[in-house]
C-alpha positions as MATLAB code, in Angstrom:
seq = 'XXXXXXXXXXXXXXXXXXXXXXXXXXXXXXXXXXXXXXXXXXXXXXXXXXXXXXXXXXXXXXXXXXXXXXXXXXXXXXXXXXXXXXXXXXXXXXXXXXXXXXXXXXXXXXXXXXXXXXXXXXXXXXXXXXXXXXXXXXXXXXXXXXXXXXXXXXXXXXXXXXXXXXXXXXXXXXXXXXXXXXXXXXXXXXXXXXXXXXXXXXXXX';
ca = [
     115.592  187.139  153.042;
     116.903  186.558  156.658;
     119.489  183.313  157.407;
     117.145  181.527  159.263;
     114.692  181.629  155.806;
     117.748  181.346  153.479;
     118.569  177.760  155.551;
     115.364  177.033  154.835;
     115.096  176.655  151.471;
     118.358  175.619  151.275;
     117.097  171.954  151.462;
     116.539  172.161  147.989;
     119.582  170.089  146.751;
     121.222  169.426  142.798;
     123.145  166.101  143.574;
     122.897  163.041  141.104;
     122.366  161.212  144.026;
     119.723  162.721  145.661;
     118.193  163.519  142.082;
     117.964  159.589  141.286;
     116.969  158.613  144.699;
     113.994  161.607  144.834;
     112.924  160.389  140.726;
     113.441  156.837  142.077;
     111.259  157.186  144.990;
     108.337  159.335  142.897;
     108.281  156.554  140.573;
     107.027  154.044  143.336;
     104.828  156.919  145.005;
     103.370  157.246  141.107;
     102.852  153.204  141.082;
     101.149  152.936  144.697;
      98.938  156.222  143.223;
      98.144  153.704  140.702;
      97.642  150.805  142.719;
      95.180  152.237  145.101;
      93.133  153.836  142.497;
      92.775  150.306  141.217;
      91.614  148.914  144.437;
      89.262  151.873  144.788;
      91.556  153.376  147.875;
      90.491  156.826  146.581;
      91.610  158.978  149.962;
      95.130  157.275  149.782;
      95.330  157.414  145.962;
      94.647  161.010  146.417;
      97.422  161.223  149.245;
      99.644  159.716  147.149;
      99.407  161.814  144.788;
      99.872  164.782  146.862;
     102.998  163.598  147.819;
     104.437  163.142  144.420;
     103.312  166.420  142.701;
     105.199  167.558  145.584;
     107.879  166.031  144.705;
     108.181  166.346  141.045;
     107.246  170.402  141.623;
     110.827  171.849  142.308;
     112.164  170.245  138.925;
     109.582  171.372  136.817;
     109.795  174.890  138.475;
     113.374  174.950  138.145;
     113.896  173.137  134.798;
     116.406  171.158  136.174;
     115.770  167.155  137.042;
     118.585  167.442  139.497;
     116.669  169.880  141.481;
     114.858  167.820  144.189;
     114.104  167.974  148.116;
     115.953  165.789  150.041;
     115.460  162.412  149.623;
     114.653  160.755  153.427;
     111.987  163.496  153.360;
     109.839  162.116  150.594;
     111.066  158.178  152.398;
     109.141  159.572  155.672;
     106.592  161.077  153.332;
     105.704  157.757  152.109;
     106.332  155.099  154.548;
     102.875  155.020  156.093;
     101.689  155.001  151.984;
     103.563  152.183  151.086;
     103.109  150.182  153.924;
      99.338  150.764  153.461;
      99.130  149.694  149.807;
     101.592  146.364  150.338;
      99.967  145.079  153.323;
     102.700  145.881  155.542;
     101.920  146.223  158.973;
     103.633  149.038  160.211;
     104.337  149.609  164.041;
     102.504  152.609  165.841;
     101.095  153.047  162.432;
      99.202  156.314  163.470;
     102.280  157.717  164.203;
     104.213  157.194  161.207;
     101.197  158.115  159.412;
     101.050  161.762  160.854;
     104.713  161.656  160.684;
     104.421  160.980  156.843;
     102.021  164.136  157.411;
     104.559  166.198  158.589;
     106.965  165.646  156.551;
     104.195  166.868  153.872;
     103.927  170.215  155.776;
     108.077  170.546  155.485;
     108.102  169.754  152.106;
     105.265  172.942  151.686;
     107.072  174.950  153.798;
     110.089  174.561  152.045;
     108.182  174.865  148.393;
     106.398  177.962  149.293;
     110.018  179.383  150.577;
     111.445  178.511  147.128;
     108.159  179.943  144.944;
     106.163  182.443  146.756;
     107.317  185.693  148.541;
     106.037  184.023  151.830;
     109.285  183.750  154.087;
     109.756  181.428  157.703;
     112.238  181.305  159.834;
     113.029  177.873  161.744;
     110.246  179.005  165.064;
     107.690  179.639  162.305;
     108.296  176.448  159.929;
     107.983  174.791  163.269;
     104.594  175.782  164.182;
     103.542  175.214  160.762;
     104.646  171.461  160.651;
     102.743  171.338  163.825;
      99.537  172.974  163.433;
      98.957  171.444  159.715;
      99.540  167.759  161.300;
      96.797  168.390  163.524;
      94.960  170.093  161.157;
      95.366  167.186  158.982;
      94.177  165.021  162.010;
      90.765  166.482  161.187;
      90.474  167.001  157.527;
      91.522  162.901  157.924;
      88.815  161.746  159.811;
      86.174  163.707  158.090;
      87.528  162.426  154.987;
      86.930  159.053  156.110;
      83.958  159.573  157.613;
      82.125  160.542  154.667;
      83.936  158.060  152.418;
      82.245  155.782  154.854;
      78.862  156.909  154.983;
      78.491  157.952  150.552;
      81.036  154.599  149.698;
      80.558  152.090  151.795;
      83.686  151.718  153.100;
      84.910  151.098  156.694;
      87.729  153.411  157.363;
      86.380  155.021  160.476;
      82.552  153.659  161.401;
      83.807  150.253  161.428;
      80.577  148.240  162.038;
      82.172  146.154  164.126;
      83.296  148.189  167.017;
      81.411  149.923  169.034;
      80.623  154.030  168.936;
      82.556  154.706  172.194;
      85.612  152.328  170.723;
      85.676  154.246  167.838;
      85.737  157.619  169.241;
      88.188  156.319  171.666;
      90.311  155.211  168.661;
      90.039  159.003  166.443;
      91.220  160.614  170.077;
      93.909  158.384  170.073;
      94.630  159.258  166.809;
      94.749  163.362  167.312;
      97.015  162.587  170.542;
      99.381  160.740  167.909;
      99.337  163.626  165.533;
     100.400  166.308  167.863;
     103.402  163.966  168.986;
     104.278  163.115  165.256;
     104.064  166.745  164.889;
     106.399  168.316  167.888;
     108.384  165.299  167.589;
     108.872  166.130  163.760;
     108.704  169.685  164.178;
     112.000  169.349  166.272;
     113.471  166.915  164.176;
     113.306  168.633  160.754;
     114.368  172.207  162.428;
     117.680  170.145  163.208;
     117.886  168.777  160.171;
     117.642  171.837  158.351;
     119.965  173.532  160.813;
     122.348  170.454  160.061;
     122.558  171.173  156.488;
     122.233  174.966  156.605;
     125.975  174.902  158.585;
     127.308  172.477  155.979;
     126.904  174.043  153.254;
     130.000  175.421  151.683;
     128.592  177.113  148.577;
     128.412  173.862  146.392;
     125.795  171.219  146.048;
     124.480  168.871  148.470;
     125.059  165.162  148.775;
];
């Protein structure tokens, strides 16, 4: 395994602190999986609980509770989540939403690094981040577009716009998810870099 891969996986950390704010965090990700379900949000139940079998998959694999991915990862993970269940209305929320997206795509970068043979270095974990947020774009809105026409619900065809307002909106939206995606891209591969130089053998904080 090259450096660039090793660093890579090296977000995997075994601090306390990171180990009770990751378990801490999962346990509201597993309530809001709840909630949704209970308010028949099935696409963002189903998100949600994406994100926290993510989560809870290192320490199972490893056998070790302490072994979780950082913790702001899984807080960018589940921003747009949280703020969706609670009512909050969250600024340039198509942003943070395909932000929360690619922070999804590190954290399966990172997990097939740790339990597959598959190996990336920084340019490659980059593209991926990027290409599954706009990949996601897609599988999104035809997600919603069919829980629309075979529930009833109004997550895309909203009767009350028009057609042209609506596609207007869903390009707005792909525009937002290859920014959230570069811009994240860019962000995580100096995160990672960030952490990769301070390691000195030892644990993360």
């Amino acid at each position: 395994m090259d450096t660039a891969a090793s660093d890579l996986a090296s977000l995997l950390r075994t601090s306390r602190l990171n180990a009770a704010l990751g378990w801490g965090l999962t346990a509201i990700i597993g309530l809001t999986t709840v909630a949704n379900l209970v308010l028949g949000n099935v696409l963002w139940a189903g998100f949600a609980g994406i994100v926290g079998g993510l989560a809870i998959l290192p320490p199972l694999a490893h056998r070790d509770p302490k072994a979780m991915i950082p913790w702001e990862v899984f807080v960018l993970a589940a921003l747009p989540l949280l703020g969706y269940t609670f009512g909050v209305n969250v600024a340039f929320r198509e942003v943070t939403t395909y932000l929360s997206v690619a922070a999804l795509a590190l954290l399966v970068a990172v997990e097939l690094q740790l339990f597959t043979t598959v190996e990336m270095n920084y340019q490659f974990a980059l593209l991926f981040i990027v290409v599954s947020t706009l990949a996601f774009a897609g599988l999104w809105a035809v997600s919603r577009w069919v829980s629309d026409i075979y529930l009833g619900t109004t997550l895309l065809l909203d009767p009350t716009l028009s057609e042209d307002v609506v596609e207007e909106h869903l390009m707005w939206e792909f525009i937002a998810s290859a920014v959230a995606g570069l811009l994240a891209g860019l962000v995580f591969e100096l995160y990672v870099r960030r952490y990769a130089s301070d390691r000195t053998g030892g644990d993360l904080a």
